[in-house]
N, CA, C and O atoms as a Tinker XYZ file with bonds, in Angstrom:
   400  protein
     1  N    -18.648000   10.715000    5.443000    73     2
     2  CA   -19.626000   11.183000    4.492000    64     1     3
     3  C    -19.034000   12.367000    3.733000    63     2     4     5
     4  O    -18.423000   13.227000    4.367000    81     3
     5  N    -19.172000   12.455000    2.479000    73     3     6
     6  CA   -18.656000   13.546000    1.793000    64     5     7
     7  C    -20.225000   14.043000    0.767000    63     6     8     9
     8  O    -20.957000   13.344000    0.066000    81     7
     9  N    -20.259000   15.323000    1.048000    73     7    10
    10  CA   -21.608000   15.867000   -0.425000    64     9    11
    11  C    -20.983000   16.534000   -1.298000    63    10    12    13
    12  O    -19.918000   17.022000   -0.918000    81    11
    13  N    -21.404000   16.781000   -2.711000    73    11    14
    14  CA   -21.321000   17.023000   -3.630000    64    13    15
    15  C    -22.390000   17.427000   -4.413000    63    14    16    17
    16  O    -23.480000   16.861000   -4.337000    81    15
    17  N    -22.173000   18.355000   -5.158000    73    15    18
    18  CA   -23.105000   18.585000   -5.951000    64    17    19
    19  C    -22.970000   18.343000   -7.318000    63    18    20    21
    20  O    -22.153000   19.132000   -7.793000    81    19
    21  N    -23.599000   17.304000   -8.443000    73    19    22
    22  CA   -23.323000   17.123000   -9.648000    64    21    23
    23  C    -23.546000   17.417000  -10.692000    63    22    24    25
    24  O    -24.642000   17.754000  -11.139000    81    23
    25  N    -22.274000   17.314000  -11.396000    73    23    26
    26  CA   -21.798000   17.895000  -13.044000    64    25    27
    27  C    -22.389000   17.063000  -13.717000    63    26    28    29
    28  O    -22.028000   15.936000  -13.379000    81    27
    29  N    -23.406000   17.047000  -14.812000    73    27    30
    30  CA   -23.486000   15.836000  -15.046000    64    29    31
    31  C    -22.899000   15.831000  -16.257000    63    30    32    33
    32  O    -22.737000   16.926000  -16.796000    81    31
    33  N    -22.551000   14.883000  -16.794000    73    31    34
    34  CA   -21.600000   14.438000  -18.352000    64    33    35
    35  C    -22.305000   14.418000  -19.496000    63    34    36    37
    36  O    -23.419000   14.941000  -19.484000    81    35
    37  N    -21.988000   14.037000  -20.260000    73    35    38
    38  CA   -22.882000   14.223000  -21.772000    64    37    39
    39  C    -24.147000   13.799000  -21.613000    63    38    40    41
    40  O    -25.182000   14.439000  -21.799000    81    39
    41  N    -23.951000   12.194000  -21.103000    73    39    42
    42  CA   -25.410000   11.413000  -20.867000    64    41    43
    43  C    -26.129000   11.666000  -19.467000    63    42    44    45
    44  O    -26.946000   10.865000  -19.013000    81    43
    45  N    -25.868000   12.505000  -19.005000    73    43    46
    46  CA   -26.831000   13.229000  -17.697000    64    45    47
    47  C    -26.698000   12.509000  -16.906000    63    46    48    49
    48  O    -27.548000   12.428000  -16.019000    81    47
    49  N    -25.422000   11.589000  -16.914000    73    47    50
    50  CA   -24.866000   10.404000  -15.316000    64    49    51
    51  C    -23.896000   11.218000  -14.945000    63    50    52    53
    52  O    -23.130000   11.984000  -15.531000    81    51
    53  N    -24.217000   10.674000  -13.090000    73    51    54
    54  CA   -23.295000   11.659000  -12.670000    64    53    55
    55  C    -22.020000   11.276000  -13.335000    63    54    56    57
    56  O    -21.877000   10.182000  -13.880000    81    55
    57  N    -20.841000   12.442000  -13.272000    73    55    58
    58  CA   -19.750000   12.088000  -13.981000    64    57    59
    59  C    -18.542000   12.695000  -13.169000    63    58    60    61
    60  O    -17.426000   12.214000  -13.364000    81    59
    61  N    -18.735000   13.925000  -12.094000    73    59    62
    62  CA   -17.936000   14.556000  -11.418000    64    61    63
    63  C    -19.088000   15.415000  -10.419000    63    62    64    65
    64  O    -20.272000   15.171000  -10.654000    81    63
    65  N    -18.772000   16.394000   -9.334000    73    63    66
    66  CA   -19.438000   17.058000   -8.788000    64    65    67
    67  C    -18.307000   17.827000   -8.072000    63    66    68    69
    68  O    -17.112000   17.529000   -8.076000    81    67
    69  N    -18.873000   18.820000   -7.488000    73    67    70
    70  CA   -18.043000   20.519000   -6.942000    64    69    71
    71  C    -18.624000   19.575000   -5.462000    63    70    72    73
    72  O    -19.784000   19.196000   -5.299000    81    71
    73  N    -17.451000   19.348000   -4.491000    73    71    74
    74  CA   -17.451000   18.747000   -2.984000    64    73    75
    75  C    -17.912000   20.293000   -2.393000    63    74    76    77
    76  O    -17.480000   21.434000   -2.554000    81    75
    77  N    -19.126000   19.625000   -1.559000    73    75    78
    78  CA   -19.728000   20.561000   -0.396000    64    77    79
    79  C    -19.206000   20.455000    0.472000    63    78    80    81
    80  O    -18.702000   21.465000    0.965000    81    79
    81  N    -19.059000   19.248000    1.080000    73    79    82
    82  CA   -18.437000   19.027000    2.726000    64    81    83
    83  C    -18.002000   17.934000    2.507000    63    82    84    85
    84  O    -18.443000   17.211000    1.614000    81    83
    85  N    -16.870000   17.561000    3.442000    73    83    86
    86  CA   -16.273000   16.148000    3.942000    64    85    87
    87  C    -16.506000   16.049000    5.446000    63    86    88    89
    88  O    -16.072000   17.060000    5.999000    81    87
    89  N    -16.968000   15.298000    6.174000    73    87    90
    90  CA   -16.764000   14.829000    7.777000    64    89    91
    91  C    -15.578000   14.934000    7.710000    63    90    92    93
    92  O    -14.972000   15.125000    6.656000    81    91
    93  N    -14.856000   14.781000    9.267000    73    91    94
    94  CA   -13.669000   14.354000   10.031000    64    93    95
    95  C    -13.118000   12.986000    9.697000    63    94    96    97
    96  O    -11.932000   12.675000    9.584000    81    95
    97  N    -14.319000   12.133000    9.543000    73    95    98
    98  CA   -14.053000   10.326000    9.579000    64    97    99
    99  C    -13.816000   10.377000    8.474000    63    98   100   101
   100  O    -12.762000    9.745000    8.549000    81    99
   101  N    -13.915000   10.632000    7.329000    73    99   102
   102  CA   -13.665000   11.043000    5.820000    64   101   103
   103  C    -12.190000   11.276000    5.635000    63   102   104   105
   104  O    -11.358000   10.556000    5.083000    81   103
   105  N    -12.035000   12.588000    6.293000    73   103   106
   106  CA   -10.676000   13.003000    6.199000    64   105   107
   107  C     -9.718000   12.543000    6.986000    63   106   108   109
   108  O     -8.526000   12.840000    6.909000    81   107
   109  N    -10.146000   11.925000    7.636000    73   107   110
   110  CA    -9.063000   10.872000    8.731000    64   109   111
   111  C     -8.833000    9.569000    8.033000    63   110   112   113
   112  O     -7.725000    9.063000    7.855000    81   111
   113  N    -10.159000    8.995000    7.597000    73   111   114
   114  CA    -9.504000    7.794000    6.623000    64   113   115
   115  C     -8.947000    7.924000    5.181000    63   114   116   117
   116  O     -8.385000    6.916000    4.752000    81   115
   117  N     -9.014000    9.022000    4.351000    73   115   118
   118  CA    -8.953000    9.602000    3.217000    64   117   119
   119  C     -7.354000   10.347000    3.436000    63   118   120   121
   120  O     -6.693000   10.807000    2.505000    81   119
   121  N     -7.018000   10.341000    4.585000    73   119   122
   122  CA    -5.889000   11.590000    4.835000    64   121   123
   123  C     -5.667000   12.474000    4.229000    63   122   124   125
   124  O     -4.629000   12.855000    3.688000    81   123
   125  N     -6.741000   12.910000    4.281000    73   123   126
   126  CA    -6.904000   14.261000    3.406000    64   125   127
   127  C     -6.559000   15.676000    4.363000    63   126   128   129
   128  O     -7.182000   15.971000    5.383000    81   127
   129  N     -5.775000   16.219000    3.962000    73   127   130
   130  CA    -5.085000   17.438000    4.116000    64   129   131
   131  C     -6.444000   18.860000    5.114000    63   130   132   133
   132  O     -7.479000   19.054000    4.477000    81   131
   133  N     -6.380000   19.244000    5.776000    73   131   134
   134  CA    -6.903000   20.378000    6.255000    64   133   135
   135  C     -8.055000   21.123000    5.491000    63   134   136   137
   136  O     -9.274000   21.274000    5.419000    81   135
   137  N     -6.275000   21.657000    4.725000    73   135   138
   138  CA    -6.739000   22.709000    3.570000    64   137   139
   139  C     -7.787000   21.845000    2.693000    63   138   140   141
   140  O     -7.579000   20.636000    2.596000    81   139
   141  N     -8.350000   22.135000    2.370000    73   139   142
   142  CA    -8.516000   21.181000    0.816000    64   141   143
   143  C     -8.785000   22.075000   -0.514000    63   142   144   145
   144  O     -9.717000   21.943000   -1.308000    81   143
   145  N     -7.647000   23.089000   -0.551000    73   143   146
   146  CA    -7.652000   23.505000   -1.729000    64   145   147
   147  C     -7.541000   22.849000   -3.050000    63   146   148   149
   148  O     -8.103000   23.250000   -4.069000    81   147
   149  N     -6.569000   21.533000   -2.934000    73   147   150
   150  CA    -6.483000   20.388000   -4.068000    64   149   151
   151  C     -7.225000   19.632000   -4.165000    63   150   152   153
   152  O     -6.956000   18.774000   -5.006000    81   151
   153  N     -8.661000   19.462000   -3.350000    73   151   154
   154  CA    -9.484000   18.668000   -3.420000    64   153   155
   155  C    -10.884000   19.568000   -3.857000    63   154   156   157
   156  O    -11.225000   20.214000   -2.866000    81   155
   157  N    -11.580000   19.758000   -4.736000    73   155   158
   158  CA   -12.458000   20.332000   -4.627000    64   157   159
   159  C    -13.617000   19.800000   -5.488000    63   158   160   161
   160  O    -14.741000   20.273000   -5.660000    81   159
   161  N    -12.979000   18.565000   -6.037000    73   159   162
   162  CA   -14.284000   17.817000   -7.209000    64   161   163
   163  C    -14.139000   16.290000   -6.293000    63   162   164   165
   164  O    -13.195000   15.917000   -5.597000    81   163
   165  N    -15.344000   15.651000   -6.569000    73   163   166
   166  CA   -15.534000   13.992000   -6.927000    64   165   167
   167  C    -14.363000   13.405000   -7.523000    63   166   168   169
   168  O    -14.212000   12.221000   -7.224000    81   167
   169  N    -13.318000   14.001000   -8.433000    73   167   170
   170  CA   -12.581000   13.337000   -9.248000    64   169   171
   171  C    -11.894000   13.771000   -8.780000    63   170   172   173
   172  O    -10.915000   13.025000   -8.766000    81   171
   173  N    -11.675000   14.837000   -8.187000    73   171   174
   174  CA    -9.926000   14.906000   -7.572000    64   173   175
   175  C     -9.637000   13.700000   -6.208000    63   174   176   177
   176  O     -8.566000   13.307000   -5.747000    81   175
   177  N    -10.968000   13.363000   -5.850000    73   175   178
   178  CA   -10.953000   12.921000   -4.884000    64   177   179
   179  C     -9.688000   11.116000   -5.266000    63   178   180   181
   180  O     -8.912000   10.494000   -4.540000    81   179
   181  N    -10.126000   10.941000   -6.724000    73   179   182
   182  CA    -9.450000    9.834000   -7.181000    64   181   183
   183  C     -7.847000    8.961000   -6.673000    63   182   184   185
   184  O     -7.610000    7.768000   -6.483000    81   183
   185  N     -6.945000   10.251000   -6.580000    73   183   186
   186  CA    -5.390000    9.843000   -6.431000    64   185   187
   187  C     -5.841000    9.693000   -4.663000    63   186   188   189
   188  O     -5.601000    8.668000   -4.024000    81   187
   189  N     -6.495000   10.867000   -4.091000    73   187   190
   190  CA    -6.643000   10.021000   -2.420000    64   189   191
   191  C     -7.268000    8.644000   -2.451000    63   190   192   193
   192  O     -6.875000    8.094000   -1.422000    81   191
   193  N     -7.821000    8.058000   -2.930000    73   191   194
   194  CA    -8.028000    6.982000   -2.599000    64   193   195
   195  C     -7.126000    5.835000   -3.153000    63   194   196   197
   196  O     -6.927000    4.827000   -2.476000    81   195
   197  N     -6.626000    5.989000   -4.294000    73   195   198
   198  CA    -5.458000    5.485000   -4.186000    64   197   199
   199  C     -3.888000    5.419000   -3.830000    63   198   200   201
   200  O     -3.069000    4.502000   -3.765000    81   199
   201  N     -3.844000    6.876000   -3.619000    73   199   202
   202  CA    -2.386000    7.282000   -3.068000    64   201   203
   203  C     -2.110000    7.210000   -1.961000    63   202   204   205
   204  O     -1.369000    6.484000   -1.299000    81   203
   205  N     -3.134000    8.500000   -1.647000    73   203   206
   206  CA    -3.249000    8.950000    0.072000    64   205   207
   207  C     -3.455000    7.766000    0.545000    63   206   208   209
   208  O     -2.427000    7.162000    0.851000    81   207
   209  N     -4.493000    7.198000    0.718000    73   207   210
   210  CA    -5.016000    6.636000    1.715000    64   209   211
   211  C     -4.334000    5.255000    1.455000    63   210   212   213
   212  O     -4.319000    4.524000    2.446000    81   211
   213  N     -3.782000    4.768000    0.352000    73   211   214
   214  CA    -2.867000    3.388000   -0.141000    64   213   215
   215  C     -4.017000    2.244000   -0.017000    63   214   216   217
   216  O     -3.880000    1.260000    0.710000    81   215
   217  N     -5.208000    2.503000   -0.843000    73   215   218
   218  CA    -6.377000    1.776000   -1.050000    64   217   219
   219  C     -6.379000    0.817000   -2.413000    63   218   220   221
   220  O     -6.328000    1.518000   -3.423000    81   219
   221  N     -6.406000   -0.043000   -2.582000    73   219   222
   222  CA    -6.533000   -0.768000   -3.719000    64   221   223
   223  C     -8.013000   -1.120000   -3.410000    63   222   224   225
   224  O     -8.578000   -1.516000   -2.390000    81   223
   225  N     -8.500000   -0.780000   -4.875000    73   223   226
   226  CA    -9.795000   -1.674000   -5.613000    64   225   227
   227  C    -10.190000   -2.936000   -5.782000    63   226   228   229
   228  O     -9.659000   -3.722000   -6.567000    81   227
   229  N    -11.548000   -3.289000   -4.737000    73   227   230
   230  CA   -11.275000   -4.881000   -4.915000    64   229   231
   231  C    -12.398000   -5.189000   -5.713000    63   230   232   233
   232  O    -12.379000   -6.217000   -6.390000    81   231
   233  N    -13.667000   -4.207000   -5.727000    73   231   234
   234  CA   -14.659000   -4.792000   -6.108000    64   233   235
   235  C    -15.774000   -3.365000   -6.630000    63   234   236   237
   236  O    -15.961000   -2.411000   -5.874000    81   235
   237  N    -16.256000   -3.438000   -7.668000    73   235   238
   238  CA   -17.360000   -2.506000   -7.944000    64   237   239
   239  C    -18.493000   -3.116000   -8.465000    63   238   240   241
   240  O    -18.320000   -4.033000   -9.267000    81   239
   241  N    -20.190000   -2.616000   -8.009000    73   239   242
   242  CA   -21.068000   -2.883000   -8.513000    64   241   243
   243  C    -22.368000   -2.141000   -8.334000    63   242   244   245
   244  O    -22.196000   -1.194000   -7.565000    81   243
   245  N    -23.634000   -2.236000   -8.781000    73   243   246
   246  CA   -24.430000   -1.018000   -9.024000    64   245   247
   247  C    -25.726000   -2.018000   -8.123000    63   246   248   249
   248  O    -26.041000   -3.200000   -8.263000    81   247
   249  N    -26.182000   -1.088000   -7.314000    73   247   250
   250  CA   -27.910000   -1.865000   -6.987000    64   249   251
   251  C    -28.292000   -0.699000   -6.464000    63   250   252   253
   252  O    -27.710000    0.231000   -5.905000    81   251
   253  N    -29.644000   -1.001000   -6.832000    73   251   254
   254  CA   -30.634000    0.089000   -6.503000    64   253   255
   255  C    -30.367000    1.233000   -6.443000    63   254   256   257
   256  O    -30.787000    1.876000   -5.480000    81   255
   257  N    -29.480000    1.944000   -7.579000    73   255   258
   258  CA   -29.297000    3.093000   -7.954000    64   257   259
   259  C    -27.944000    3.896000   -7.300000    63   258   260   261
   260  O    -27.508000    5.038000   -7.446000    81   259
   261  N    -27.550000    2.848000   -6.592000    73   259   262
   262  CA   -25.986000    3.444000   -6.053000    64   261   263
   263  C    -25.024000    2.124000   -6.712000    63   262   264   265
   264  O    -25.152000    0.982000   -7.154000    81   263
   265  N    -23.871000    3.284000   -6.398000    73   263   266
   266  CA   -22.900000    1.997000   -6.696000    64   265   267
   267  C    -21.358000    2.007000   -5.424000    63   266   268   269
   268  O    -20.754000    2.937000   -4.891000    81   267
   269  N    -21.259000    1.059000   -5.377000    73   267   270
   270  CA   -20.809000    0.270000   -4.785000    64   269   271
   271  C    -19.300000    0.310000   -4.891000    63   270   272   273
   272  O    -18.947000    0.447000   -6.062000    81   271
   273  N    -18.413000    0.241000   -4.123000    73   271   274
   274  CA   -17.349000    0.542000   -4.921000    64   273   275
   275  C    -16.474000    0.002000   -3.552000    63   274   276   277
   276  O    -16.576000    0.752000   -2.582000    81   275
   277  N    -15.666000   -1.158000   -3.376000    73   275   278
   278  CA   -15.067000   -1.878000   -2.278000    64   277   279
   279  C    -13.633000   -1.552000   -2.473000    63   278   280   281
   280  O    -13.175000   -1.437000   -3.609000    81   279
   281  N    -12.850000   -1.388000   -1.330000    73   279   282
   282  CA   -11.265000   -1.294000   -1.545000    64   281   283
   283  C    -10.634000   -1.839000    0.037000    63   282   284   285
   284  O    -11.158000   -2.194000    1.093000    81   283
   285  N     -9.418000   -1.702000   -0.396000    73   283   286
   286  CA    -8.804000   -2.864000    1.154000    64   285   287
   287  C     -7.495000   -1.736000    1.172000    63   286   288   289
   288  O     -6.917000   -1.112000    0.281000    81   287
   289  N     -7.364000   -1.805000    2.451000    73   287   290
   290  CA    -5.916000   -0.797000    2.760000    64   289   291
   291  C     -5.139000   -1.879000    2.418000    63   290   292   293
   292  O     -5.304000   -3.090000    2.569000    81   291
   293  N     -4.181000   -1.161000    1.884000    73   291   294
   294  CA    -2.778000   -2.105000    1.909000    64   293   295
   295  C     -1.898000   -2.007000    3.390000    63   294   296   297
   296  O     -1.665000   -3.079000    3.947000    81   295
   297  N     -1.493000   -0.958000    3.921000    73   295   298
   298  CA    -1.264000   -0.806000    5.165000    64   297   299
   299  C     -1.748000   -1.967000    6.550000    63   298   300   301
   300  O     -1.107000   -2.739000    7.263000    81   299
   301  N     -2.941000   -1.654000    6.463000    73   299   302
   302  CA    -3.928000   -2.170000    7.544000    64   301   303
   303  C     -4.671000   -3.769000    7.530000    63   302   304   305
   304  O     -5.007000   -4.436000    8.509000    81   303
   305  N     -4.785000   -4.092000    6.157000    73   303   306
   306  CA    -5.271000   -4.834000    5.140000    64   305   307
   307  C     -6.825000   -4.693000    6.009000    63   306   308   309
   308  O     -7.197000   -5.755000    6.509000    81   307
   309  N     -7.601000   -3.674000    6.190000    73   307   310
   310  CA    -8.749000   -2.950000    6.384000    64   309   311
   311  C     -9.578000   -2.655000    4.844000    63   310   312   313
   312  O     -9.182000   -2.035000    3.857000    81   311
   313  N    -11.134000   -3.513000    5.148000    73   311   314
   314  CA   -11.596000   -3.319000    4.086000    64   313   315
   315  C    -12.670000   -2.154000    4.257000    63   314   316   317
   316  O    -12.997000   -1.808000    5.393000    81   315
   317  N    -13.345000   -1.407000    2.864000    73   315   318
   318  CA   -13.911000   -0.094000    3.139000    64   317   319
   319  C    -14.646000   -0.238000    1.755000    63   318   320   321
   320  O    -14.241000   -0.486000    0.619000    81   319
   321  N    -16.109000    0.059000    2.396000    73   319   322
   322  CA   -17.088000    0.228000    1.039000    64   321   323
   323  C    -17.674000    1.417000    1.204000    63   322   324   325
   324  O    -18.334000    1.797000    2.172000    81   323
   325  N    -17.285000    2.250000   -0.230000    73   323   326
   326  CA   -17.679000    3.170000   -0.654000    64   325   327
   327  C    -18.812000    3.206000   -1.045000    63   326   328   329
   328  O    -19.010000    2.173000   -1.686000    81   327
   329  N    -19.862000    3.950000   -1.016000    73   327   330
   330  CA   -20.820000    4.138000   -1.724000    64   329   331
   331  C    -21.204000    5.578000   -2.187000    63   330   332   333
   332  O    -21.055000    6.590000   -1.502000    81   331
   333  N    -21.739000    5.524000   -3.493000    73   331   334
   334  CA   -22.133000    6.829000   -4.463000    64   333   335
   335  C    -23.553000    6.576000   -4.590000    63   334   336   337
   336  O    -24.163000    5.671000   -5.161000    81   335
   337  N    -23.963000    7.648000   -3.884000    73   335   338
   338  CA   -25.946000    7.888000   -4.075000    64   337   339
   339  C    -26.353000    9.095000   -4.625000    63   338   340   341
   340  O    -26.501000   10.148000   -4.005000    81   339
   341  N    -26.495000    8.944000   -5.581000    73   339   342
   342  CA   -27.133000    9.959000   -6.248000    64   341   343
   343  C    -28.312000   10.387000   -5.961000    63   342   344   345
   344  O    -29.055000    9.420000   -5.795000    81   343
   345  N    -29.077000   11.802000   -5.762000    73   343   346
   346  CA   -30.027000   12.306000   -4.825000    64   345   347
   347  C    -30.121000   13.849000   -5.289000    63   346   348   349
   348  O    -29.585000   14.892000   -4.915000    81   347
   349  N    -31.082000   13.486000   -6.306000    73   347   350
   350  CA   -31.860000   14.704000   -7.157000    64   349   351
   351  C    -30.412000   15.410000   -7.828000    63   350   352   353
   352  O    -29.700000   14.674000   -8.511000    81   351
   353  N    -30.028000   16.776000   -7.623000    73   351   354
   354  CA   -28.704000   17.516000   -8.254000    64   353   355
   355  C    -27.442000   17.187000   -7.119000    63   354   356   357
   356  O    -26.378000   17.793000   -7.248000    81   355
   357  N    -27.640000   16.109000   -5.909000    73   355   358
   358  CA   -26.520000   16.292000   -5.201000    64   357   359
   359  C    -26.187000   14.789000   -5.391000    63   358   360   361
   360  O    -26.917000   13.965000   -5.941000    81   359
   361  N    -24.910000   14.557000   -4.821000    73   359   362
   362  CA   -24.373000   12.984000   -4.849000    64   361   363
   363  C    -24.115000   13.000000   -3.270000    63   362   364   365
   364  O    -23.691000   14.058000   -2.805000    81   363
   365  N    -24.385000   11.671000   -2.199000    73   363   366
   366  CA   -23.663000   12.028000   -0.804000    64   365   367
   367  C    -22.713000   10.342000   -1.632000    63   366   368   369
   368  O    -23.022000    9.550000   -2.523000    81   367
   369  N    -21.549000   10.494000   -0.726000    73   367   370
   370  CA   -20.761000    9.661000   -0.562000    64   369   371
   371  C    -20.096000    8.788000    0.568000    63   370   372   373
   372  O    -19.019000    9.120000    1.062000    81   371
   373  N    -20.993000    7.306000    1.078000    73   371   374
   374  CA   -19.964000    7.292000    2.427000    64   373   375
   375  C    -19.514000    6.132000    2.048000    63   374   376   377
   376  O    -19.731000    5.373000    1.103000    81   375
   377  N    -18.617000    6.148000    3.284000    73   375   378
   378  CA   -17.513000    5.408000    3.252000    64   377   379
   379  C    -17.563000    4.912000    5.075000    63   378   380   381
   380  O    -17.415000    5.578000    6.100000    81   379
   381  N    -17.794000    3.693000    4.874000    73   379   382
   382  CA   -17.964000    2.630000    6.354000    64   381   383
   383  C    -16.961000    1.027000    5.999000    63   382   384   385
   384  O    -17.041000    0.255000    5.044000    81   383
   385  N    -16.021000    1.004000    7.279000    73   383   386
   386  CA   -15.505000   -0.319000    7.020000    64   385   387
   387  C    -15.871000   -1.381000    6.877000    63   386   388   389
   388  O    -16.950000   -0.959000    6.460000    81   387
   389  N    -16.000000   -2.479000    6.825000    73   387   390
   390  CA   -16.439000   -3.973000    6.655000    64   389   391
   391  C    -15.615000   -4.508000    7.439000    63   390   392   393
   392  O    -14.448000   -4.719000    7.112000    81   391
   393  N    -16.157000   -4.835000    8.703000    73   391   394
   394  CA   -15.419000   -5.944000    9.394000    64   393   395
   395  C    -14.900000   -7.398000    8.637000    63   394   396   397
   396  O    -15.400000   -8.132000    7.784000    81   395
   397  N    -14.004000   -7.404000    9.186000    73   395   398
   398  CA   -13.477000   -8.500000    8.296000    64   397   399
   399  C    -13.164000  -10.143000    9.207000    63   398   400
   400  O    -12.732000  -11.118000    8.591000    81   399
């Protein structure tokens, strides 16, 4: 689970947010660094999920006000759905595998 609090963009969708917290399970699958001085927005979060963590994009889509956002390790070939919920000025973000 990661929170955030959101920036919103011209058209008042979320567009970025200032990260409140990340869990452990976050930063263990994210391999995200300790520190997280280089991580401190929604959008920085971007190159970890494709770099760090060596995640390719398999699938995105929107229901009931979240969206959806599927990727598969290349490593592991482990699949992982993201989700973005937006929730008044904050966004939470989790991230749970999909048995495969």
């Amino acid at each position: 689970m990661i929170a955030a609090v959101q920036a919103p963009g011209d058209n008042h969708k979320m567009q970025d947010g200032k990260i409140l917290m990340i869990n452990a399970y976050a930063r263990r699958l994210l391999k995200l660094p300790e520190a997280l001085d280089c991580v401190n927005s929604v959008r920085d979060l971007g190159p970890w999920f494709r770099d760090g963590a060596m995640w390719t994009r398999t699938n995105i889509f929107n229901q009931d006000g979240q969206t959806h956002v599927h990727f598969r390790d290349r490593a592991t070939e482990t699949s992982y759905r993201v989700t973005f919920t937006p929730l008044d000025r904050f966004v939470l973000i989790s991230i749970i595998e999909i048995p495969g």
